[in-house]
C-alpha positions as CSV (number, residue, x, y, z in Angstrom):
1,X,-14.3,196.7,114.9
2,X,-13.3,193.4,113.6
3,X,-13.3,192.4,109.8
4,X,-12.5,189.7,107.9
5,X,-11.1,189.4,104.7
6,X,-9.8,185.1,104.8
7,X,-11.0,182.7,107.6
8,X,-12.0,179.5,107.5
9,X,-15.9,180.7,105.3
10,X,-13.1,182.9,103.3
11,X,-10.8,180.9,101.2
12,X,-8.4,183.5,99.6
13,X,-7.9,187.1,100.3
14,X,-10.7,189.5,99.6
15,X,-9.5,193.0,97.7
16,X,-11.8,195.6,99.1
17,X,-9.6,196.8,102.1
18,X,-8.3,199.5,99.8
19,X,-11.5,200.1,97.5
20,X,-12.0,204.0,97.6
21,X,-16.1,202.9,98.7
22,X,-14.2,201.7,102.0
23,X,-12.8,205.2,103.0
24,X,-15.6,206.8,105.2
25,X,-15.7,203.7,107.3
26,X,-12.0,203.9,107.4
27,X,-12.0,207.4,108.1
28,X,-14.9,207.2,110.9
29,X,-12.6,204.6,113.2
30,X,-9.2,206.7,112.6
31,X,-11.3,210.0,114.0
32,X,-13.1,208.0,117.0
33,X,-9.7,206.3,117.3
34,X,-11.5,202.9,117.1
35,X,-9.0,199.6,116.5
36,X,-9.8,197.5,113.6
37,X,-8.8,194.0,113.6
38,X,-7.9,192.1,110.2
39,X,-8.5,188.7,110.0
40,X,-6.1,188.8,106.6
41,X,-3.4,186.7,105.1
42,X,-0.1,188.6,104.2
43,X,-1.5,189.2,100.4
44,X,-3.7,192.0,101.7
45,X,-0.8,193.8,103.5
46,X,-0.3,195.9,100.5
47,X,-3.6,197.3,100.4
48,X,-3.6,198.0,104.0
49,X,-0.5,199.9,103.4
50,X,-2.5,201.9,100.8
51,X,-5.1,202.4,103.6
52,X,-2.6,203.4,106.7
53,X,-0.6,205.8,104.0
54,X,-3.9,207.3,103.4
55,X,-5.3,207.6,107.1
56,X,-2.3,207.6,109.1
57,X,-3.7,207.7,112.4
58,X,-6.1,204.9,112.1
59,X,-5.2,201.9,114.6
60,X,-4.7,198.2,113.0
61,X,-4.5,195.3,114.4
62,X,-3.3,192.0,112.8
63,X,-5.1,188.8,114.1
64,X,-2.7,185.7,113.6
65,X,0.0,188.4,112.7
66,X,-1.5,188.5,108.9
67,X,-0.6,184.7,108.7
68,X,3.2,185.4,107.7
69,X,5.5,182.4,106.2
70,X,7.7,182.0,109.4
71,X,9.1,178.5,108.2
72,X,12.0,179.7,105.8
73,X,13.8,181.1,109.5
74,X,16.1,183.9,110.2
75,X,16.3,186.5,108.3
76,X,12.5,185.9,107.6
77,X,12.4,187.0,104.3
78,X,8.8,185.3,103.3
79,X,7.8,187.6,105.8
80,X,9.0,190.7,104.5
81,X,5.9,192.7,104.2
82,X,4.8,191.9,107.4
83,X,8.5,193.2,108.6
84,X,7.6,196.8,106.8
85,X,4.8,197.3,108.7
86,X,6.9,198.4,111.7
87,X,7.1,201.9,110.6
88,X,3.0,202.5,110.9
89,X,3.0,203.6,114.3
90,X,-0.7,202.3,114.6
91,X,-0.4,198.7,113.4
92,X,-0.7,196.4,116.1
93,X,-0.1,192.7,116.0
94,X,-2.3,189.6,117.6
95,X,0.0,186.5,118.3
96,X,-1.9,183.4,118.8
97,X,-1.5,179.3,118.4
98,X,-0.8,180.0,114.9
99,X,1.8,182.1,115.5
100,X,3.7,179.7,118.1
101,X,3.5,176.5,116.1
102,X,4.7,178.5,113.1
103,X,8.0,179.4,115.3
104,X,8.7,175.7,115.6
105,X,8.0,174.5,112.0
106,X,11.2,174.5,109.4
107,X,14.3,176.8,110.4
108,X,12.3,178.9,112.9
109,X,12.2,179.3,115.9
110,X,10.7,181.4,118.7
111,X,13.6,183.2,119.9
112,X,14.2,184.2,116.3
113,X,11.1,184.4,115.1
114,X,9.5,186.6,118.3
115,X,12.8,187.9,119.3
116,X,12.8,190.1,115.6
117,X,8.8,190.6,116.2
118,X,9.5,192.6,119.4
119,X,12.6,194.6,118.3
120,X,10.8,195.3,115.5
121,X,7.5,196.7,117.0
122,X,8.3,196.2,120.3
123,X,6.2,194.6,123.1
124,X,3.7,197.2,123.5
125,X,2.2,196.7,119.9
126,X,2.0,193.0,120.4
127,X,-1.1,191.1,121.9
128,X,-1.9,187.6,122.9
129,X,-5.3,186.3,121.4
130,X,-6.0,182.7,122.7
131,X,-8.3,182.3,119.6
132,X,-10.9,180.1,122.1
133,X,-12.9,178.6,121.4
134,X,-12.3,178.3,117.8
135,X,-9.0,176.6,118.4
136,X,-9.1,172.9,119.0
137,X,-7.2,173.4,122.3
138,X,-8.8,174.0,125.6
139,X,-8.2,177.7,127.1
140,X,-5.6,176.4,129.3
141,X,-3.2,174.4,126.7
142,X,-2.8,178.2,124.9
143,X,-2.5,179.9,127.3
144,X,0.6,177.4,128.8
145,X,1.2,177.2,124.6
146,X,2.1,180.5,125.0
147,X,3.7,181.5,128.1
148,X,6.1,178.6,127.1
149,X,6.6,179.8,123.6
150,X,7.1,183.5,124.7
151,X,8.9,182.4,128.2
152,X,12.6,183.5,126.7
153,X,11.5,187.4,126.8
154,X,12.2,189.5,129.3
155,X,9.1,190.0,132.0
156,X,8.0,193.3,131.4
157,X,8.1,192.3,127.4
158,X,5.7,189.5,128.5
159,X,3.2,191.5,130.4
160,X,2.6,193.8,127.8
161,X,1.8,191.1,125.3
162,X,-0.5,189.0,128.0
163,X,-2.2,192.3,129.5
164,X,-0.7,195.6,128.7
165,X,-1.7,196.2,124.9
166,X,-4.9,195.0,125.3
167,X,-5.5,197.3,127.9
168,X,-4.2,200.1,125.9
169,X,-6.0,199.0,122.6
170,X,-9.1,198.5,124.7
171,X,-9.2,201.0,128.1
172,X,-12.4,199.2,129.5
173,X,-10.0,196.3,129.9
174,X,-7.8,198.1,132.2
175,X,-10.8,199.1,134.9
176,X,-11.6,195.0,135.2
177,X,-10.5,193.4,138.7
C-alpha cells in the first residue's frame, strides 16, 4: 500500500497518519503484514512514531528516506528523527536521487551520510527506488547515480539495497527471472 501525505500535488505535510479514524486501516496491513510506503517529509515522523508505538508489527517504508536535512553533515543532527527511527524493527527506508544528491550538498557526504544510514538500520532495511519516471533522469543515469553514490559499501551491503529488501519487502519479486 502506498500513501502520501507531501509530493509534488501536496505542499506541506498532512496530519492524519496518526488520527485514531486511521487505525483499522493501520491495523488491517500490520495483521496481513502488508508494507506501507510514506511519501512524507520528516515533520510527520512523529506521528508515525505514535502509529508504529501503537501497532508494533506493522511494516513502514520511507520513500525518499522521509526527506531528511542531510546538508548540515556528520553528526546529522537535522536529521535526528529520522536517526530514532532505527529502533522500529519494521521501518524500512527507500533511497533514491534525492537521497544521493543530498549526500553531496553542504558538509555531507555519502560515506557519512550512508555509511551512518546502514550501521544504523543496516543494509537489509534499505531499498533503492529509481523514482522513474517521475525523475527528470533517464532509468539508466540513476541507476549509475546510484551504484556510484553507494559504490564505497561493501558488496553484500549493496545487493541488499539494489535487490535483497525488495525481495523481502515484496516475495513476488524474488520468484522473477
Amino acid at each position: 500500500m502506498r500513501l502520501f501525505t507531501t509530493g509534488s500535488t501536496m505542499p506541506g505535510q498532512a496530519g492524519w497518519l496518526d488520527d485514531p479514524r486511521s487505525f483499522p486501516a493501520w491495523q488491517k496491513a500490520e495483521e496481513a503484514r502488508l508494507p506501507v510506503c510514506l511519501q512524507m517529509t520528516a515533520d510527520g515522523i512523529p506521528q508515525i512514531e505514535k502509529v508504529l508505538d501503537r501497532f508494533p508489527r506493522l511494516i513502514v517504508v520511507l520513500d525518499h528516506l522521509a526527506r531528511p536535512v542531510q546538508e548540515d553533515g556528520p553528526p546529522y543532527a537535522a536529521a535526528e528523527s529520522l536517526w530514532r527511527l532505527a529502533k522500529y524493527l519494521g521501518v524500512y527506508l527507500k533511497v533514491t536521487e534525492r537521497n544521493f544528491v543530498g549526500a553531496t550538498k553542504g558538509n555531507a557526504t555519502p560515506e557519512s551520510f550512508f555509511g551512518r544510514l546502514v550501521s544504523g538500520f543496516g543494509a537489509s532495511r534499505i531499498a533503492w527506488g529509481s523514482n522513474f519516471p517521475a525523475s527528470e533522469r533517464s532509468l539508466p543515469e540513476l541507476v549509475s547515480l546510484a551504484q556510484e553514490t553507494l559504490a564505497f559499501l561493501p558488496a553484500g551491503d549493496r545487493e541488499w539495497i539494489f535487490s535483497r529488501t525488495a525481495q523481502a519487502l515484496y516475495p513476488a519479486l524474488a520468484n522473477q527471472p
